[in-house]
matplotlib code that plots the C-alpha trace (Angstrom):
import matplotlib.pyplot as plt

x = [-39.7, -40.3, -37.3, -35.0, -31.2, -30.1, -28.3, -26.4, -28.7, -29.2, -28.0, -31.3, -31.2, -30.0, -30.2, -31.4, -31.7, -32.2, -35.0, -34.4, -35.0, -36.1, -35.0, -38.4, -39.5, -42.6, -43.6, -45.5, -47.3, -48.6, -51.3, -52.4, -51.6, -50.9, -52.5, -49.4, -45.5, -45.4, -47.5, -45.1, -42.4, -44.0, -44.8, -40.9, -40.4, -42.7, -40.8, -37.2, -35.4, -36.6, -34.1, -34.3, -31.4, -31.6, -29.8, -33.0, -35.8, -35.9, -38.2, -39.4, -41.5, -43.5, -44.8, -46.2, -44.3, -44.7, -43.5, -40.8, -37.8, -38.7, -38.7, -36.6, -33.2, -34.7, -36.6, -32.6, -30.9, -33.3, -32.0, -35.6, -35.6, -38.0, -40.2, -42.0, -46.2, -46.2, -43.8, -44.3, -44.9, -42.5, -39.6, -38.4, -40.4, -43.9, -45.6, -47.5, -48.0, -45.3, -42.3, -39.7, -37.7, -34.6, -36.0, -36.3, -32.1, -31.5, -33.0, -32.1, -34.9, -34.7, -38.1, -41.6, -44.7, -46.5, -49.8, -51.4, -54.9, -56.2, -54.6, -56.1, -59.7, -59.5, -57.6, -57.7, -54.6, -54.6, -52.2, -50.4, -49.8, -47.9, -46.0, -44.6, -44.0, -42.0, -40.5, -38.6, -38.0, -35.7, -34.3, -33.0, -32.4, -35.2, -36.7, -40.5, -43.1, -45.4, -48.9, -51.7, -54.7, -58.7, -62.0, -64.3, -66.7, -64.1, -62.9, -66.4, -66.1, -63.5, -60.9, -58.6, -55.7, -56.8, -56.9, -53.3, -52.3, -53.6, -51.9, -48.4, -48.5, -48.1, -45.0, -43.2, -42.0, -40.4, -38.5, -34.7, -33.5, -35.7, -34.1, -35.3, -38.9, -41.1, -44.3, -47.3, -50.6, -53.4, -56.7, -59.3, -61.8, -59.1, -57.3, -58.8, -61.9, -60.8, -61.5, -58.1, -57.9, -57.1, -53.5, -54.8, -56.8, -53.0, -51.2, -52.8, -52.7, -49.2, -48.4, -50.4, -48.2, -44.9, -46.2, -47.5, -43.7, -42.2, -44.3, -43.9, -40.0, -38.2, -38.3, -35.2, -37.3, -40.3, -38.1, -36.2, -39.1, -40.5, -44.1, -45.8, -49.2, -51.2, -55.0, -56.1, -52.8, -51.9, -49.4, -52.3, -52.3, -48.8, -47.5, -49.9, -49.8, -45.7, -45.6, -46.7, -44.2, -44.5, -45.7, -42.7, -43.6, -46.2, -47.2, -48.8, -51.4, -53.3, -51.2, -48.0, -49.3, -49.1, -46.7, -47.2, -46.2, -42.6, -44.5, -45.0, -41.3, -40.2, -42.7, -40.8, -37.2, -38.0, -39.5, -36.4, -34.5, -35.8, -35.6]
y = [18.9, 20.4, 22.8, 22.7, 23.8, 26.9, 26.5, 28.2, 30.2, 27.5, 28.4, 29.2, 32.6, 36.0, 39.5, 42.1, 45.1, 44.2, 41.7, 38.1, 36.9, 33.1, 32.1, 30.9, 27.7, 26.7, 23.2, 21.4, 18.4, 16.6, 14.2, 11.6, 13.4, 13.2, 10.5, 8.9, 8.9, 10.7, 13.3, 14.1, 14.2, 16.9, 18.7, 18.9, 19.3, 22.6, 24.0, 23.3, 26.7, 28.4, 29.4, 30.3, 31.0, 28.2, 30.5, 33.3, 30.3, 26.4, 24.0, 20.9, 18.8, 15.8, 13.8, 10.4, 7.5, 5.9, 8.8, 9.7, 7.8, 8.9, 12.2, 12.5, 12.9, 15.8, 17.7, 17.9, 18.8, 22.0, 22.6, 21.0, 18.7, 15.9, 14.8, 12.0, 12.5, 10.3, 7.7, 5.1, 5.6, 2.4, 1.4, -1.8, -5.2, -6.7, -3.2, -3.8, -0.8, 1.4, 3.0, 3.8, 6.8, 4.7, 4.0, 7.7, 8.1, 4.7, 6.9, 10.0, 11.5, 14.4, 15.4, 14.1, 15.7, 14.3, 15.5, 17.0, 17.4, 14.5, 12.1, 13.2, 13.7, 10.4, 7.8, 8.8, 9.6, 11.6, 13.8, 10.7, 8.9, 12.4, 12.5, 9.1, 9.9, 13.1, 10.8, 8.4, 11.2, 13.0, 10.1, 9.6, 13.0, 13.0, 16.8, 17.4, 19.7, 19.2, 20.1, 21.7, 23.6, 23.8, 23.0, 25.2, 24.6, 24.8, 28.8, 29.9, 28.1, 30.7, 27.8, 28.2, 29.0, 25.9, 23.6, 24.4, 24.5, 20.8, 19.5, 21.6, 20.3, 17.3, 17.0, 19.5, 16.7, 14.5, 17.3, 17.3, 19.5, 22.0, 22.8, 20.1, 21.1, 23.4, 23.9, 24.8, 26.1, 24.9, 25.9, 22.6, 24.9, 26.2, 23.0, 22.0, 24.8, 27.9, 29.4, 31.5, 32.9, 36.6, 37.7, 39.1, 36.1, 34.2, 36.6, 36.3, 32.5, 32.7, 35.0, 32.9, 29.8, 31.9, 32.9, 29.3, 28.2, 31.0, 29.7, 26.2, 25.8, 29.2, 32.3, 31.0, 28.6, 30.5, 33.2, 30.6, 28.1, 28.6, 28.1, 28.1, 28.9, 26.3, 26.4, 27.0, 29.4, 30.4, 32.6, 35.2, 35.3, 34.5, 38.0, 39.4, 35.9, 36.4, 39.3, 39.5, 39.0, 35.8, 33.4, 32.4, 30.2, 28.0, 24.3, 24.2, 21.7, 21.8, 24.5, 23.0, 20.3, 23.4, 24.6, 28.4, 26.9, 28.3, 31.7, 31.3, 30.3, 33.6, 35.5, 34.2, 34.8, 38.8, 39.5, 37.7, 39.7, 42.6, 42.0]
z = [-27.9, -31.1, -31.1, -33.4, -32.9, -34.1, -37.9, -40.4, -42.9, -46.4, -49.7, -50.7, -48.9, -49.3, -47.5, -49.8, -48.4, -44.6, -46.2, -46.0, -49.8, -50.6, -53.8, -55.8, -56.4, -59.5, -59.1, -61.9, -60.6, -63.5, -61.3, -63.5, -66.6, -69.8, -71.7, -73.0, -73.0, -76.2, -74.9, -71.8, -74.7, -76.9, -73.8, -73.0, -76.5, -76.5, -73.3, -75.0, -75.8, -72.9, -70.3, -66.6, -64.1, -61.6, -59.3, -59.4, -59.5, -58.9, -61.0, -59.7, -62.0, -60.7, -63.6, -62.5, -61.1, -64.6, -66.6, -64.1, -66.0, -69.2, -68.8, -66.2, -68.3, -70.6, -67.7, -65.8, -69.1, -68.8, -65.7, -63.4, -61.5, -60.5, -58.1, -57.3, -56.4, -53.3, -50.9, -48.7, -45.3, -44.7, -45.8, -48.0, -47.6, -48.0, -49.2, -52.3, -54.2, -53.0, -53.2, -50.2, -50.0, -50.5, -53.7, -54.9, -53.5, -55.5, -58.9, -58.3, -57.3, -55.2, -53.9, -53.2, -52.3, -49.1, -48.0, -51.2, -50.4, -53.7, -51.4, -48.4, -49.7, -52.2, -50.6, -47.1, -45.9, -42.5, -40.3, -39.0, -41.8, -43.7, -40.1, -41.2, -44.6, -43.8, -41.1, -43.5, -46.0, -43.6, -42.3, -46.3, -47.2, -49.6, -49.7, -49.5, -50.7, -47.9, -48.9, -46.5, -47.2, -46.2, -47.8, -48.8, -46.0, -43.5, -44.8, -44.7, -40.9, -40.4, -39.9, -42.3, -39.8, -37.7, -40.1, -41.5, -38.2, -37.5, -40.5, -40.3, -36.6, -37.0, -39.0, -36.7, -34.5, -37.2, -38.7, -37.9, -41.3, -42.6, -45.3, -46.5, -46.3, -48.5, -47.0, -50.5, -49.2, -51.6, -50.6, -51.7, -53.2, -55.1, -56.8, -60.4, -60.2, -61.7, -58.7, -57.1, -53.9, -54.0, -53.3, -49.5, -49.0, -50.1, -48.2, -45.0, -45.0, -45.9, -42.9, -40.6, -41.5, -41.0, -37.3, -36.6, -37.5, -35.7, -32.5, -32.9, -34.2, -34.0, -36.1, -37.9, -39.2, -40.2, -42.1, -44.3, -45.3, -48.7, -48.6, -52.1, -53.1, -55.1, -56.9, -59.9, -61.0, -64.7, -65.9, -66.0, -61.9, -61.1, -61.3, -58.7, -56.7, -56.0, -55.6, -52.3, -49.1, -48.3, -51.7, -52.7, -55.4, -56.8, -57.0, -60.4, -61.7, -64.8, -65.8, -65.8, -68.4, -71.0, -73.3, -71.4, -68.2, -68.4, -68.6, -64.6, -63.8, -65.7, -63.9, -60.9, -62.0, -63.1, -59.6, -57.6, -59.8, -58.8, -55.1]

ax = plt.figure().add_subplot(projection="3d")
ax.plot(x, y, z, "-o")
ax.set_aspect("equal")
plt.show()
């Protein structure tokens, strides 16, 4: 039951050299940052003037749901686009609190993230409860970074590959369209602590995801999914972070609240160029 039906390759994908090439993605996810509106203004007002080839590298910036229409027309005339940090797991009605993905069509909005591990840890929210999330998403054609990842107790377990597992599990059934999925691996011991796992240790997780998908949905599948690394990266470790097979991006926190941020995303675009 968790099949999906063979497809044309997307867009986002190439052959270079007998190696099937995923174009980049950098997400910034702002969290509950910055301070004020005028902050997230100077902020796009430091990154204006530098250029990217949206062909080589796609940005996707999640401010917060507050910020979103503010800075929502100058992040697109750089060429990013948005995302919200979070959706309902219903749709319209007596839901106090939330937002629907028919909400995010109705503005514009093109992505989401569902699953990062601050909502999982903080306010609770379990396997079942992404499933449903993902659920509505691709129901409206809204496209999702979905987030997984362990604690730090649970890697020195050894469980790593079980706990992504567990959580990339249980969205497999509600997926009809992968191409509109983006899978980011953020270790917990690894958001907000300066702390970075190596390029191997990102590597191997990365790998182990790819074989769970190629298992689970079809090798199709598991060669054209981007999955994005996400913990503590700078544009000091980016370099070494892509450049290994299978990172094909990042989903950026503190860092992407900083005027160097567009240091990662042309990190990004050199190495897909050189592919």
């Amino acid at each position: 039951c968790c099949q999906t039906q063979p497809r044309s390759p997307p867009p986002c994908l190439s052959l270079c050299s007998g190696k099937m090439s995923r174009t980049p993605i950098i997400g910034g996810n702002w969290k509950c940052n910055p301070a004020s509106v005028k902050d997230a203004e100077k902020l796009l007002e430091a990154w204006k003037g530098e250029s990217f080839d949206t062909a080589k590298v796609e940005v996707v910036i999640c401010p917060t749901s507050l910020h979103l229409p503010v800075v929502k027309p100058g992040l697109e005339a750089m060429g990013m686009q948005v995302s919200a940090q979070n959706v309902s797991a219903t749709g319209f009605g007596a839901f106090t609190g939330e937002h629907a993905a028919e909400h995010l069509v109705d503005f514009g909005v093109p992505w989401t993230l569902i699953g990062h591990s601050e909502r999982r840890t903080k306010y609770g929210e379990t396997d079942e409860l992404t499933a449903q999330k993902v659920e509505q998403c691709q129901a409206k054609g809204v496209k999702v970074i979905f987030c997984i990842g362990e604690l730090l107790e649970e890697r020195e377990a050894g469980k790593t590959d079980e706990v992504n597992k567990r959580q990339l599990a249980a969205i497999i059934p509600k997926v009809t369209d992968w191409d509109n999925i983006v899978i980011a691996y953020e270790p917990v011991w690894a958001i907000g602590t300066g702390k970075v796992a190596s390029p191997d240790q990102a590597q191997d997780a990365h790998a182990a995801i790819r074989k769970m998908l190629a298992e689970a949905v079809s090798q199709e599948v598991a060669d054209s999914v981007r999955v994005l690394y996400g913990g503590s990266v700078t544009p000091e470790n980016s370099k070494d972070l892509i450049e290994k097979p299978d990172i094909d991006g990042f989903l950026v926190g503190g860092a992407s609240c900083k005027p160097d941020f567009t240091t990662i995303i042309t990190t990004a675009q050199e190495l897909y160029s050189q592919k």
